[in-house]
N, C-alpha and C positions, 0 to 999 in steps of 0.2 A: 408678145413677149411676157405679159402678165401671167397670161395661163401655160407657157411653160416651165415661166417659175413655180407656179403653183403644182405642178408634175413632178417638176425636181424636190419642192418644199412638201409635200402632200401633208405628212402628220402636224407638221409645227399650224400650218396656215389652217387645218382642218380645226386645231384646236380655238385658231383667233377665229377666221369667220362665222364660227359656230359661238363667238359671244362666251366659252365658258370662262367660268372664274367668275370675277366682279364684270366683265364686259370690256373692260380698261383697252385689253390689246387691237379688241375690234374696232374701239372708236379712235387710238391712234392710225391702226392702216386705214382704215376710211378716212384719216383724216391728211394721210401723207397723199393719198391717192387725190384727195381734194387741192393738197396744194401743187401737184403734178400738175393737174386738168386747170386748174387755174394759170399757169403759165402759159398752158397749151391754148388757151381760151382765149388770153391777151394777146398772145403771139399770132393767132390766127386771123383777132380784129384788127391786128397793128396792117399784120400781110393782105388782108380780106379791103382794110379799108371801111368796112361795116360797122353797123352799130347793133347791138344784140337786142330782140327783140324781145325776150324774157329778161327778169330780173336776173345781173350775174349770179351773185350766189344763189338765187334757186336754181338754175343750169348749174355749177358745178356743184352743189350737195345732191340734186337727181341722180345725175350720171354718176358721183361716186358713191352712193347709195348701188346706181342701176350695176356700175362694176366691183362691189363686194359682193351682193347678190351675184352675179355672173360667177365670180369664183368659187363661192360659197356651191353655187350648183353645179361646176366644173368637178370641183372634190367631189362632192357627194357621188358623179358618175363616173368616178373613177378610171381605169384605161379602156372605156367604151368611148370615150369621147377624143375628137383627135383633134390638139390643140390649134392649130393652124383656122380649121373649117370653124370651130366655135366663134374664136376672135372673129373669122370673116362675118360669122351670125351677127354676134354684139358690134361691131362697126356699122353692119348695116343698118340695126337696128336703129343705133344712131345716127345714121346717116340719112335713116326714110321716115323713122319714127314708128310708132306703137301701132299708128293705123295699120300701115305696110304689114308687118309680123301679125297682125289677129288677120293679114290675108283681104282689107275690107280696101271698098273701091278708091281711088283720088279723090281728093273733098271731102269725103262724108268725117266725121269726128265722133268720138264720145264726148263726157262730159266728166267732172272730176268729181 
């Protein structure tokens, strides 16, 4: 849904993701998108039962870091990208993590 907004919004969103001005508009949407992912986060440990194994807000400043960047490069490729299959990219992404997307085996990690 994100990146079809951003389809429909192209100029306005290309102008915030891209930081111009003072930065101001970027660091409000990254920061409504953080308080999104934040509900989504509680609501899923309330349903999950779980306990997060990262610190909360480093999980939700990543991811809404990782989904401005996603949009941010959504615009940039313009109508070559078809929003549906991207979203399914960034879900996975988060869904299997960084390892998965650079392609590298079960187990193995980087380091930070």
């Amino acid at each position: 849904m994100l990146l079809e907004q951003a389809r429909r919004s192209h100029d306005v969103l290309a102008i915030i993701v891209r930081g111009e001005g003072d930065g101001e508009p970027l660091r409000r949407f990254a920061g409504r998108i953080a308080e999104v992912l934040a509900e989504d986060f509680d609501d899923e440990l309330l349903q999950s039962g779980t306990a997060p194994r990262a610190d909360r807000q480093l999980v939700i400043r990543m991811w809404a870091a990782s989904l401005t960047a996603a949009v941010a490069w959504f615009i940039d490729a313009d109508e070559r990208v078809d929003p549906a299959k991207a979203a399914a990219e960034v879900n996975a992404i988060a869904e299997l993590g960084w390892s998965w997307a650079a392609g590298r085996e079960a187990g193995s990690s980087g380091s930070a």
